[in-house]
N, C-alpha and C positions, 0 to 999 in steps of 0.2 A: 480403882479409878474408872471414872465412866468414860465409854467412847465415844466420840466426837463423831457425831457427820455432819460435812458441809453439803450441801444441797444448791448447785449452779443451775437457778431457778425456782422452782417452789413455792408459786403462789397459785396457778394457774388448772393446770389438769394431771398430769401423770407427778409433776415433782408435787405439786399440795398434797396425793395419796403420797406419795413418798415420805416427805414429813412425818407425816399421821404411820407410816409404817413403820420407823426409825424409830419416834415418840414414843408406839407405843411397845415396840421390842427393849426400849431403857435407855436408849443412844441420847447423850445431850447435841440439836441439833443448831443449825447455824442456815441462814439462806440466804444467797447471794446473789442480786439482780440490781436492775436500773429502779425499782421501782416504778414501773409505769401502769403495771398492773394493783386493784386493789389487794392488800395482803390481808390473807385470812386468818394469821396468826399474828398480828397485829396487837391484840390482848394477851396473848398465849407467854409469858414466862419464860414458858420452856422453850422459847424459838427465838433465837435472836437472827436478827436482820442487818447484812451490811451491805448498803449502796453501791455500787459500781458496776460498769459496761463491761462483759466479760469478752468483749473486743479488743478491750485497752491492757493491753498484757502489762503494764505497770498498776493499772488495779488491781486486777487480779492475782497481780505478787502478791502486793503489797495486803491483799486480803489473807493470802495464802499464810503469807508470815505471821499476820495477826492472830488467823483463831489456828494454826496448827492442827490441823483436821487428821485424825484418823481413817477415815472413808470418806471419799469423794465422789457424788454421782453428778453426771453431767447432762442433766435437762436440755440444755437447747445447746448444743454443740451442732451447730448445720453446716459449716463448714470443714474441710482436713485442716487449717492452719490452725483450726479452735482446738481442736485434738491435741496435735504438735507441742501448741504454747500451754495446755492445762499438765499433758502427761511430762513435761521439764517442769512447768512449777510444781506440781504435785510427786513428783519422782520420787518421794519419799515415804510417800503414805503408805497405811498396811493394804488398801486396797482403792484403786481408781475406777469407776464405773462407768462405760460410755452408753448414752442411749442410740443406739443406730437402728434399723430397718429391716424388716423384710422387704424392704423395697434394694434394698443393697445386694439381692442376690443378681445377677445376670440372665441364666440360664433359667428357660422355663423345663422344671422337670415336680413330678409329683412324688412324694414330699421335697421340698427343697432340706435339705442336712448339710449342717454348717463342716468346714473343711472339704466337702465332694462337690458342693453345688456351685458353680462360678459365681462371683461376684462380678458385680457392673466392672467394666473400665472408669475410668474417670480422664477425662485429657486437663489439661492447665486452664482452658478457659471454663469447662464447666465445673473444677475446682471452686471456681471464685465467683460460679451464677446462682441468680436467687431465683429462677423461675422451679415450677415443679418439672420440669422437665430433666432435669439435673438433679433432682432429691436423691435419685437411687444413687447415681454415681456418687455424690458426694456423700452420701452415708458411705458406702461402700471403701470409698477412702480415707474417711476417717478409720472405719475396721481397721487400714492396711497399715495406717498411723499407731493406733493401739497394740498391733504385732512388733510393731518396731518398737516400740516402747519397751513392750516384753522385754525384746531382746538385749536392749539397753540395761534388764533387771529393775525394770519397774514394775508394780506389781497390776497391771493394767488390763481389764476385761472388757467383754462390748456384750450386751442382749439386746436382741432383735426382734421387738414388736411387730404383728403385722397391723391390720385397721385396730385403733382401740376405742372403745366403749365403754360405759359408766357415768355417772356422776360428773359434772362440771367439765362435760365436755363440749368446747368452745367449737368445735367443727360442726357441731350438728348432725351429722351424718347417717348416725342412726338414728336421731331422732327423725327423723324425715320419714320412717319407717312405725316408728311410734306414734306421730302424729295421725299418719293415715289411718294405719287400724285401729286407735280410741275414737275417733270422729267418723267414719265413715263404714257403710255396709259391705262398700263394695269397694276395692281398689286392685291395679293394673301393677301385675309383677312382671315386668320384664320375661323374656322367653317365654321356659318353659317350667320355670324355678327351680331348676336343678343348680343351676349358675353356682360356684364356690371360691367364698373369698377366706379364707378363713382369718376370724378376728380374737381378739383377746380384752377379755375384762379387766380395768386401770387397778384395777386393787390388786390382780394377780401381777400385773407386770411391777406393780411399786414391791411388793411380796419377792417378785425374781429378782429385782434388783439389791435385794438386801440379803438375799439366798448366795447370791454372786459374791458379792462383798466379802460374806461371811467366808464359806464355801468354794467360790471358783479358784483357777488356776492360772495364774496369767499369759497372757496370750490367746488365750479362748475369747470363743464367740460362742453366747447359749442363746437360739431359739427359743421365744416364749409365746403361747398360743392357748386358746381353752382347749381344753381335755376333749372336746367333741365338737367338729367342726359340720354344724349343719349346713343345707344348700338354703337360699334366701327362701324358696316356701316355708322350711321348716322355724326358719327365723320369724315369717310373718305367723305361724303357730305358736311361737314365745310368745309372743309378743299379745298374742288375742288371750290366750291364759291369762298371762301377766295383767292386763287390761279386765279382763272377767267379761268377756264380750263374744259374740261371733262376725267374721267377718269370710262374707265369700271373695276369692281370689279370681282374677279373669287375668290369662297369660294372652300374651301381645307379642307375637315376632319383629321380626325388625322390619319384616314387607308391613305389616299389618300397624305398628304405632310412625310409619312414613305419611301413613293418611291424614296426622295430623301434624306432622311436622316433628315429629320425637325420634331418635334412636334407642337403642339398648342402654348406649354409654350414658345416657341422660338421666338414667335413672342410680343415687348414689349405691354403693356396694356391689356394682354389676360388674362383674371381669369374665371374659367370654373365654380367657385358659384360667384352669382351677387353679390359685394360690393357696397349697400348703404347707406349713413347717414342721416338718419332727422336731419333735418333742425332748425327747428321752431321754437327752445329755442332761439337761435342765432335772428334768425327773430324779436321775440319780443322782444329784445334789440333796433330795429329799424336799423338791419342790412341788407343792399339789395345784390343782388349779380349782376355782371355785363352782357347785355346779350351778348351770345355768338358770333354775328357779329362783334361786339365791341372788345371781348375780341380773338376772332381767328383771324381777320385782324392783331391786335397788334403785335399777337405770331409770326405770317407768316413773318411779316416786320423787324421783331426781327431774325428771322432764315437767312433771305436773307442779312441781313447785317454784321451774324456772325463768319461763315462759322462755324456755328454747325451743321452738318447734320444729325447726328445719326444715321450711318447707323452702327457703331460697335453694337448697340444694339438689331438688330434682324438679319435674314437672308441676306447674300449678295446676293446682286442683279443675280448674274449669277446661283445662287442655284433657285431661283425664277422663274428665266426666264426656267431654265431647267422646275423645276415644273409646269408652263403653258403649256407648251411642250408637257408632259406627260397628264396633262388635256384636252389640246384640243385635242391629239390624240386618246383617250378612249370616248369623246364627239361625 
C-alpha cells in the first residue's frame, strides 16, 4: 500500500516543493488549507485538497480522521498551540514533521548545533504574538512542544530552515539581489561583503523534510542549510554567472550609506553576527544538499518568469545610484 502524506499547507513556497517532493518519491499526497492561496495542484490527480483553517482544531480533527495520513509535515505552524493541537491529533502517525527556524536558536554562537545551541525563551505573551519580533521565540516553542510530544511517544521531529530561497518564493528577498545584478552595472553591497547569513535552497529543505520523515528519530531537531555558506559578495558572484553578466560591486559602511539616509539592516540578507548551522546530523540521515549552480540557475529562471523582483525589500534604486554618486565622488 502506498503512503500517505498530508501536507498542512502546500500551495505556496516550501509545502508546494514539498508536495512535488512526496509526489515524486511515490507518497499519495493530500493538502490541507483555507484555500485562500491559488493551488497549483489543482488539475494534479494525484493531490487532493481539503478545506480548512488549521486554527480550528475541530477541522483539523476532523480532517485528520478523514484521510488517515501516514506523514505529516506542517507548513505553517507559527504558533506553540498549533504544535500542541496537530501533535494530539496526529499522535498516531509514523511520522509528524514540524517546520521551525533557525531563527529559534537563542544564543549567537558560530555554527549554531541543534541540542548545544540555546533556543529562544518564549514568555506567554509572545506565544500568542504575530509580529516578527516574536518568530524566533515562537518557533522555538513550538521545538519544545515537539519534544514533548516525543516524550508522550509520538513520533514527532522539527527541521530548522534558516533564510530560504528558490522558486515561488513570496518573500522576495533574494530576489532583491537578483534583480540588481541582471539590471544593473554597478550596485552597493552593504559593508564589506564578507557579512554571513547562511541560507538554504526550498527544494533541499522540502528533500530534508521527507529525509526526516523517513529517517529521523523522534524528538530531534535537524538543521538544514546549503552545503557551503557563501558571504553576500560571493552570492552576488552567483548570482552575475547565473545571469551571464558582469557586475562591479561598490561596499558602503554604515558611516558612508548614512549620507543617504540607508543602514546596513536596510539592505535584505544583511546580519552584522554570522548566522550558521551545522549541518551534519541531517547529513548522516543520508541527506545531500544541492550545489549551488544548480540551485541559482533555477532561482534566476524562476525570478525572470515571475515578475517578482524584490525590489520593495531593500533600497530603491535611485537612493542607490545617488549613493555611488557620493562614493565615487569622495574616491
Amino acid at each position: 500500500m502506498t503512503d500517505h502524506a498530508l501536507v498542512i499547507g502546500g500551495t505556496r513556497f516550501i509545502g508546494r516543493h514539498t508536495v512535488e517532493e512526496f509526489l515524486d518519491a511515490g507518497y499519495d499526497v493530500t493538502i490541507f488549507n483555507r484555500g485562500n492561496h491559488d493551488n497549483p495542484f489543482a488539475d494534479d490527480d494525484r493531490v487532493a485538497h481539503v478545506s480548512g483553517d488549521r486554527t480550528n482544531e475541530a477541522e483539523l480533527r476532523r480532517a485528520g480522521l478523514d484521510i488517515d495520513p501516514d506523514v505529516v509535515v506542517d507548513c505553517v505552524a507559527y504558533y506553540p498551540r498549533d504544535v500542541h493541537t496537530a501533535t494530539d491529533i496526529f499522535s498516531d502517525v509514523d511520522a509528524y514533521v514540524y517546520i521551525s527556524s533557525g531563527a529559534a536558536y537563542g544564543d549567537e554562537r558560530i555554527p549554531k548545533r541543534e541540542g548545544e545551541t540555546a533556543l529562544c525563551d518564549c514568555s506567554t505573551e509572545q506565544a500568542v504574538d504575530d509580529s516578527m519580533d516574536s518568530y524566533g521565540p515562537r518557533k522555538a516553542e513550538g521545538d519544545r512542544a515537539v519534544f514533548a510530544a516525543a516524550d508522550r511517544g509520538v513520533n514527532a521531529m522539527a527541521v530548522r530552515p534558516p533564510v530560504v530561497y528558490g522558486p515561488y518564493d513570496y518573500t522576495e528577498r533574494f530576489n532583491y539581489w537578483i534583480d540588481r545584478v541582471e539590471n544593473h552595472d554597478r550596485i552597493v553591497v552593504p559593508g564589506d561583503g564578507t557579512n554571513l547569513w547562511h541560507l538554504v535552497y526550498v527544494k533541499d529543505v522540502a528533500s530534508a523534510l521527507r529525509t526526516v520523515a523517513e529517517e529521523g528519530s523522534a524528538g530531534e531537531a535537524y538543521n538544514v542549510g546549503d552545503g557551503h555558506a557563501p558571504v553576500l559578495g560571493e552570492w552576488v558572484e552567483l548570482l552575475a554567472d547565473a545571469c551571464e553578466t558582469d557586475v562591479e560591486t561598490v561596499h558602503a559602511s554604515e558611516r558612508e550609506l548614512g549620507a543617504v539616509g540607508l543602514s546596513l539592516d536596510d539592505f535584505p540578507i544583511y546580519r552584522g553576527y554570522p548566522h550558521l548551522l551545522e549541518t551534519s546530523k541531517l547529513r548522516a540521515l543520508g541527506w545531500e544538499s544541492t550545489p549551488h549552480e544548480t540551485a541559482v540557475a533555477e532561482t534566476v529562471e524562476d525570478y525572470r518568469n515571475s515578475g517578482r523582483t524584490g525590489r520593495d525589500n531593500g533600497p530603491d534604486r535611485e537612493t542607490e545610484a545617488r549613493l555611488l554618486d557620493v562614493l565615487e565622488t569622495v574616491q
